[in-house]
ROPA-954973 format. One record per residue: residue number from 0; chain; x, y, z of N, C-alpha, C, O in turn; residue in one letter. Coordinates in nm, 4 decimals. Atoms other than C-alpha are relative to their C-alpha. Layout:
# ROPA-954973
[pt NUM, "A", [X, Y, Z], [X, Y, Z], [X, Y, Z], [X, Y, Z], "A"] ...
//
This chain:
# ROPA-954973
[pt 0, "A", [0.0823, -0.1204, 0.0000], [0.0000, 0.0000, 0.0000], [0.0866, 0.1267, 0.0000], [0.0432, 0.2288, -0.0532], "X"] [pt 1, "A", [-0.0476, -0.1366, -0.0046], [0.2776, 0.2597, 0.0732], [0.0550, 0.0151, -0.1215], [0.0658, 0.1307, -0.1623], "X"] [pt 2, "A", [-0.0302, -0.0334, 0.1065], [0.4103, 0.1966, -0.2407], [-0.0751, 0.0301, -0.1185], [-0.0245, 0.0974, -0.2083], "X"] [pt 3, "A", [0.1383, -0.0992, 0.0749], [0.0828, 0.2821, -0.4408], [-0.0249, 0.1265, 0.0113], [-0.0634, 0.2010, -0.0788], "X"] [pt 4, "A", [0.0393, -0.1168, -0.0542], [0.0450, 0.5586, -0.2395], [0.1146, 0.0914, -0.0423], [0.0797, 0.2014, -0.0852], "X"] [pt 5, "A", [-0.1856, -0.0462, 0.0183], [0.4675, 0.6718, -0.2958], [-0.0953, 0.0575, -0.2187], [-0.1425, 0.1665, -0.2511], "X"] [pt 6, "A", [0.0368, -0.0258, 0.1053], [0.3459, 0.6453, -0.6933], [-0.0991, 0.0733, -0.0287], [-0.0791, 0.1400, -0.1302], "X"] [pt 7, "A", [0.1170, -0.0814, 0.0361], [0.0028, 0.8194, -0.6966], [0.0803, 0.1291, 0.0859], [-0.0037, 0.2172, 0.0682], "X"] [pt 8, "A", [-0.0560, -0.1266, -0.0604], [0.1995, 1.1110, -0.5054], [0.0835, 0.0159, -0.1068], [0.0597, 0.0998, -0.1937], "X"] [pt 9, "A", [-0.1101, -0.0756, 0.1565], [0.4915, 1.1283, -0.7715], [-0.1023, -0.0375, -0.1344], [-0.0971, 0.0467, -0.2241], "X"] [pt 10, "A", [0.1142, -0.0782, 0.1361], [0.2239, 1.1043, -1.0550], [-0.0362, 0.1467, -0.0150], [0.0193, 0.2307, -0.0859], "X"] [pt 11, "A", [0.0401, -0.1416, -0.0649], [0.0123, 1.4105, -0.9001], [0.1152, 0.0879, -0.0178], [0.1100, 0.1546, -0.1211], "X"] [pt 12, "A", [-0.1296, -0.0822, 0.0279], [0.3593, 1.5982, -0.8725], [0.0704, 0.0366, -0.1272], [0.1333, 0.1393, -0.1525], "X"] [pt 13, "A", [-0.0845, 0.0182, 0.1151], [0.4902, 1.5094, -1.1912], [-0.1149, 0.0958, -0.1006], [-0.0810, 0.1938, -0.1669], "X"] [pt 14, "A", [0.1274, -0.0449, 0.0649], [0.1192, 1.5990, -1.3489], [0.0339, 0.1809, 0.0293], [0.0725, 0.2681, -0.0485], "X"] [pt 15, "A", [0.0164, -0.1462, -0.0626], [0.1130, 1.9291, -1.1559], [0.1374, 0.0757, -0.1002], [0.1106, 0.1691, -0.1757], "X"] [pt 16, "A", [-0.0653, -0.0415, 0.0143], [0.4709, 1.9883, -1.2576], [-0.0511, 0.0861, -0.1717], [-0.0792, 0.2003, -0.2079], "X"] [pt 17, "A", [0.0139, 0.0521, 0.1553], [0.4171, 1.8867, -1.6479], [-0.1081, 0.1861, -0.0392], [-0.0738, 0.2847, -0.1046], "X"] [pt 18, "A", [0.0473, -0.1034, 0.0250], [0.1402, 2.1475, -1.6387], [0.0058, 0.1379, 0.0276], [-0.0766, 0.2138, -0.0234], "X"] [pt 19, "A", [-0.0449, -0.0993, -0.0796], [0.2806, 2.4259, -1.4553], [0.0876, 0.0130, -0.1134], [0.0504, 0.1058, -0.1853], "X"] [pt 20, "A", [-0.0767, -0.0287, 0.1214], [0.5433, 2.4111, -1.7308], [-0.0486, 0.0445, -0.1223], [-0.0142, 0.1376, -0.1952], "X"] [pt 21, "A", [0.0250, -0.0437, 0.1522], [0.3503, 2.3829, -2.0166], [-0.0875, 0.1865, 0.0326], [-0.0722, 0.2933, -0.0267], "X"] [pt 22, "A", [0.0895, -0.1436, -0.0586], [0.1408, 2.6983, -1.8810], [0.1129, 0.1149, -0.0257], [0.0944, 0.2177, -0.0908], "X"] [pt 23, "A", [-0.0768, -0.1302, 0.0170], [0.4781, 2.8956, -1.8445], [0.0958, 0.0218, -0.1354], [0.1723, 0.1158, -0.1566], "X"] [pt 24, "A", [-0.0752, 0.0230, 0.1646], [0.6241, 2.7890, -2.2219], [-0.1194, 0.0730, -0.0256], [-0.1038, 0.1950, -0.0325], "X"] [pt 25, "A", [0.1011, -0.1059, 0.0666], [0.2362, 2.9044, -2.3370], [0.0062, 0.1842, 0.0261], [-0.0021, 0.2767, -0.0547], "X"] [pt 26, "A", [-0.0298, -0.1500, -0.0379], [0.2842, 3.2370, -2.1727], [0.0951, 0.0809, -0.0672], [0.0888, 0.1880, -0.1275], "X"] [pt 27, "A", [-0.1736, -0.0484, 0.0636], [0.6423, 3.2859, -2.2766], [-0.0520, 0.0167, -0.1474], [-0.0244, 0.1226, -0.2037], "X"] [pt 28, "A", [0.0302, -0.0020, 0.1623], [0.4928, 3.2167, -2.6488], [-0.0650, 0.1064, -0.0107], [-0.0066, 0.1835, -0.0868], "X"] [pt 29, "A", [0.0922, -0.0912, 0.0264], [0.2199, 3.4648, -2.6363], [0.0721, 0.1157, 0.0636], [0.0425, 0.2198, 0.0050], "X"] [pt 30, "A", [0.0061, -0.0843, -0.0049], [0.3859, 3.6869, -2.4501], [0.1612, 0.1280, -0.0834], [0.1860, 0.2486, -0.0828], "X"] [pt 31, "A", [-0.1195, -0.0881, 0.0535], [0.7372, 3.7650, -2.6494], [0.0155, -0.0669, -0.1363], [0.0531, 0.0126, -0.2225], "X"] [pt 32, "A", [-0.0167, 0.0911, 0.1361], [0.7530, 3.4995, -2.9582], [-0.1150, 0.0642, -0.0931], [-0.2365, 0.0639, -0.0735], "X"] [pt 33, "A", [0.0627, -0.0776, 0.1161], [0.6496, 3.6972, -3.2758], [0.0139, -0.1069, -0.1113], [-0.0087, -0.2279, -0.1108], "X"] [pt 34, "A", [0.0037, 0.0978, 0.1488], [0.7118, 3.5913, -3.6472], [0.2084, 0.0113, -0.0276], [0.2974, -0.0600, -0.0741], "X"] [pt 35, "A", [-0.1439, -0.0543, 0.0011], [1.0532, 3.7624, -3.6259], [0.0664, -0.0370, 0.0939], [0.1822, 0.0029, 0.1063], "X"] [pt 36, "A", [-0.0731, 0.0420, -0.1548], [1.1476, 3.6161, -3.3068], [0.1422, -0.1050, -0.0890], [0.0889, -0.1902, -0.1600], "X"] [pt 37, "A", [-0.1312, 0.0481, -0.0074], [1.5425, 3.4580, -3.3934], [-0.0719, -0.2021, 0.0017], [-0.1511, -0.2584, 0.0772], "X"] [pt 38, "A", [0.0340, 0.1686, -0.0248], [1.4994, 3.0486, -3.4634], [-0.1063, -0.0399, 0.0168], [-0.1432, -0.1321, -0.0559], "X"] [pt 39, "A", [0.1305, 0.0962, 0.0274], [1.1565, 2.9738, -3.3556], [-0.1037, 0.0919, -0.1186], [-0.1821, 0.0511, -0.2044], "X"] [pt 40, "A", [0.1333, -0.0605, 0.0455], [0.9529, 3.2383, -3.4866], [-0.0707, -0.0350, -0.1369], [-0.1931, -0.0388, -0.1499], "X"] [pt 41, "A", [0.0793, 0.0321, 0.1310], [0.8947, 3.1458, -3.8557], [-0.1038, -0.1348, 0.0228], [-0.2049, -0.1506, -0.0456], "X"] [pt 42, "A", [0.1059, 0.1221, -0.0727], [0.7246, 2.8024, -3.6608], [-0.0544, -0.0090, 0.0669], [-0.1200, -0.1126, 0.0568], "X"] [pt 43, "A", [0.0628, -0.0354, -0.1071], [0.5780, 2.9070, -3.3691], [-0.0326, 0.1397, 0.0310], [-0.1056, 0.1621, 0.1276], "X"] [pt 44, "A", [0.0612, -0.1737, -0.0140], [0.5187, 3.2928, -3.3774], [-0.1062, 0.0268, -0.1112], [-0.2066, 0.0962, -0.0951], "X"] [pt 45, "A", [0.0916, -0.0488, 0.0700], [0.3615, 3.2947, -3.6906], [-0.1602, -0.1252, 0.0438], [-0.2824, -0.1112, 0.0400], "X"] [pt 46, "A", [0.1650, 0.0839, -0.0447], [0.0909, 3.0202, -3.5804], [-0.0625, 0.0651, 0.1287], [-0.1834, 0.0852, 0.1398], "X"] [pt 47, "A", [0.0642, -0.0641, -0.1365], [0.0526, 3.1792, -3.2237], [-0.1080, 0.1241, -0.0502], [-0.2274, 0.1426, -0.0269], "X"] [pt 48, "A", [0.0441, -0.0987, 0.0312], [0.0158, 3.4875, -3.3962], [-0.1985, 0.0292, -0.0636], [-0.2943, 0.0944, -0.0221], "X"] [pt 49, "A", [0.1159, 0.0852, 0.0382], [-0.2667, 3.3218, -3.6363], [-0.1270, -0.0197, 0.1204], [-0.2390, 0.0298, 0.1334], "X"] [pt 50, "A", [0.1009, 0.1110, -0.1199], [-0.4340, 3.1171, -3.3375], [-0.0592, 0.1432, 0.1003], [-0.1625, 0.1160, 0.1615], "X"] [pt 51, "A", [0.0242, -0.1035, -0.0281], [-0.4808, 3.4631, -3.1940], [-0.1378, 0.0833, -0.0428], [-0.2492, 0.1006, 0.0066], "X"] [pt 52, "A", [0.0989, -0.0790, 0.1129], [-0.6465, 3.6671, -3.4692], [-0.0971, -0.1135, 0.0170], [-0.1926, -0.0995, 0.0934], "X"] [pt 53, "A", [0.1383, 0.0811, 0.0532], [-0.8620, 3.3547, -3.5757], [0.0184, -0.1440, 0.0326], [0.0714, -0.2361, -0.0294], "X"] [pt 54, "A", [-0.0453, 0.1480, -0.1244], [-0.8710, 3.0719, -3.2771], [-0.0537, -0.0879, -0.0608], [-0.0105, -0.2003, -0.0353], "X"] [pt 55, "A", [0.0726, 0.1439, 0.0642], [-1.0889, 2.8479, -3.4857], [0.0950, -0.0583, -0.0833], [0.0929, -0.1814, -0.0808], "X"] [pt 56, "A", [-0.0396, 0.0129, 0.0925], [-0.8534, 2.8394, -3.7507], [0.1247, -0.1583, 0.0567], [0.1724, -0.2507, -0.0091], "X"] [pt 57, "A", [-0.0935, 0.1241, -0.0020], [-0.6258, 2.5898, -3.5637], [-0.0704, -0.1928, -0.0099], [-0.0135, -0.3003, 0.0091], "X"] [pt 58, "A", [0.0673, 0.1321, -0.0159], [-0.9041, 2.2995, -3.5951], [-0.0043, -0.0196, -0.1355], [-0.0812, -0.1114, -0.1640], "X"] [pt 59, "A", [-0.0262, 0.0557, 0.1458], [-0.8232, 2.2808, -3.9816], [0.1172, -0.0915, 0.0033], [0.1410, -0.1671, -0.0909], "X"] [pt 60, "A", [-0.1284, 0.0460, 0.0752], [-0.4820, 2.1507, -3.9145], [-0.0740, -0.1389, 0.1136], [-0.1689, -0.1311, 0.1916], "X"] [pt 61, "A", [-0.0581, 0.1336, -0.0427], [-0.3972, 1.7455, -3.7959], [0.0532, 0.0656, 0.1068], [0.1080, 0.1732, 0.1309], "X"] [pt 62, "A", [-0.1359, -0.0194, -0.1111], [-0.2665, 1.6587, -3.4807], [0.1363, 0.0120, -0.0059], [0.2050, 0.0851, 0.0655], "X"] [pt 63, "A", [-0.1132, -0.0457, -0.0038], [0.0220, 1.6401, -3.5731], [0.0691, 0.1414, -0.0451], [0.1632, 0.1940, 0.0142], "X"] [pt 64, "A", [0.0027, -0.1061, -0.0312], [0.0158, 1.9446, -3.7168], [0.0307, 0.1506, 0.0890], [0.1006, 0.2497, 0.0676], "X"] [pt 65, "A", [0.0041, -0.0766, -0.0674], [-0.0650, 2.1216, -3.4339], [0.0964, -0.0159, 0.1413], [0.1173, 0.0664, 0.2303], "X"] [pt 66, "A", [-0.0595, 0.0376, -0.1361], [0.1408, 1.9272, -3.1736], [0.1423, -0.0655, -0.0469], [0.1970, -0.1341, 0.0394], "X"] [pt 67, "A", [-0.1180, 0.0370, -0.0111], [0.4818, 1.8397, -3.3612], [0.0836, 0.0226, 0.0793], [0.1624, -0.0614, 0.1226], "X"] [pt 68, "A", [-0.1353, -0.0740, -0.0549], [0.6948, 2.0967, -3.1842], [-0.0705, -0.0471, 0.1557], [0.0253, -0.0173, 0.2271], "X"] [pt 69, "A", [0.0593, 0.0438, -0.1291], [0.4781, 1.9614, -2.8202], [0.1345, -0.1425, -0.0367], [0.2562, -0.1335, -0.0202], "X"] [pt 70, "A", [-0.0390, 0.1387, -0.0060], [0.6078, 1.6143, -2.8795], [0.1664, -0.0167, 0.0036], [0.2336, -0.0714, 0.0910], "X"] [pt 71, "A", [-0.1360, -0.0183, 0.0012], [0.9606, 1.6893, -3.0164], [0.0563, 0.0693, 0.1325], [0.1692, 0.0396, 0.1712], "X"] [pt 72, "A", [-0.0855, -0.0713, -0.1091], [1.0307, 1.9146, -2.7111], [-0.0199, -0.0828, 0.1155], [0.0682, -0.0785, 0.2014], "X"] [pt 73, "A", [-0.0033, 0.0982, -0.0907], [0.8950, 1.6442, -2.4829], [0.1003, -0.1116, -0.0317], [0.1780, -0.1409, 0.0591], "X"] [pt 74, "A", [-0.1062, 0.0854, 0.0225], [1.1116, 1.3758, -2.6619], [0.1009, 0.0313, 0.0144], [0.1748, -0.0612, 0.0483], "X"] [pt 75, "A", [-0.1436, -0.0359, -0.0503], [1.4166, 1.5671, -2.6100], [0.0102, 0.0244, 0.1857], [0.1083, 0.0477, 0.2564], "X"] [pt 76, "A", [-0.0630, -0.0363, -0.1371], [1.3513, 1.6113, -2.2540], [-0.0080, -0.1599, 0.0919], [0.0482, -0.1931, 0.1963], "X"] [pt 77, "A", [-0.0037, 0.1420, -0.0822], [1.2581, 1.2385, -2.1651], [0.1596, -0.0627, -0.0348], [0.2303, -0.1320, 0.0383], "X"] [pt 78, "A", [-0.1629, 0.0341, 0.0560], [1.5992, 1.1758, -2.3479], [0.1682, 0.0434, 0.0853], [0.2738, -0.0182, 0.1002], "X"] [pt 79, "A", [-0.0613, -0.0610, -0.0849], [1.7820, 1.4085, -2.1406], [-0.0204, -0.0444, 0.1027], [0.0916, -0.0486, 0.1535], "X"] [pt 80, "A", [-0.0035, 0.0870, -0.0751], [1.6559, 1.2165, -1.8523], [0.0176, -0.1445, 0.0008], [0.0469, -0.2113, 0.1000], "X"] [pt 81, "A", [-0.0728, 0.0934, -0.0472], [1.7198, 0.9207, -1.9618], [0.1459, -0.0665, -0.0269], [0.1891, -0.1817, -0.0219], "X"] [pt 82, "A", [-0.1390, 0.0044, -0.0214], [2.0701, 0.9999, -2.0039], [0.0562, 0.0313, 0.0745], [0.1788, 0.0203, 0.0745], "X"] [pt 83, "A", [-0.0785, -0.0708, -0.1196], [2.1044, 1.1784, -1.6720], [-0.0305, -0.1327, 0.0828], [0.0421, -0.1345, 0.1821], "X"] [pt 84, "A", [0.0149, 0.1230, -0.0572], [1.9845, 0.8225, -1.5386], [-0.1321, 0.0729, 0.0701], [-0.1575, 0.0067, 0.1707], "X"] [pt 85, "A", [0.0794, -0.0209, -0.1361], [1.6931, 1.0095, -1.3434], [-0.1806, -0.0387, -0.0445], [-0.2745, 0.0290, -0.0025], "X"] [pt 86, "A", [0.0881, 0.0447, 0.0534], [1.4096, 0.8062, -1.5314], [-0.0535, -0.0709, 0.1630], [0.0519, -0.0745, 0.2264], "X"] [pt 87, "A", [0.0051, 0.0398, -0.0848], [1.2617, 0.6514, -1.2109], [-0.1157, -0.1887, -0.0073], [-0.1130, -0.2913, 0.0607], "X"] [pt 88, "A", [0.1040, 0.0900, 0.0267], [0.9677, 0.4145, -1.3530], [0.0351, -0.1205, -0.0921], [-0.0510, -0.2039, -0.1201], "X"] 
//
């Protein structure tokens, strides 16, 4: 039992974290990433920008689409952990 309990606590945490992050990457996007922004912007400023003006407009594209650069930036960071060894599960 304590070890159910050990795991549903680092879930919750991990959850909380996960979204607490993505919340302060969304912010960061909307609040300084243009079209001109250096490296991302021609991929992520001009869609923010878009999704802005005309919010419907992002339900034309595919998931993948809309969630490559989500996935890729998560795959580089599970990678990074599991080369720092601190994968735990």
């Amino acid at each position: 039992m304590n070890e159910f309990i050990n795991v549903l606590w680092q879930s919750l945490l991990i959850i909380s974290l996960a979204d607490f992050s993505a919340g302060i990457v969304h912010w960061f996007e909307d609040a300084y990433v243009r079209e001109n922004t250096p490296l991302i912007g021609s991929f992520i400023g001009k869609a923010n920008v878009i999704h802005h003006h005309l919010p419907r407009y992002m339900t034309l594209n595919n998931w993948w689409q809309s969630s490559w650069d989500l996935l890729c930036f998560s795959a580089v960071i599970v990678l990074v952990a599991g080369g720092l060894d601190i994968l735990t599960w």
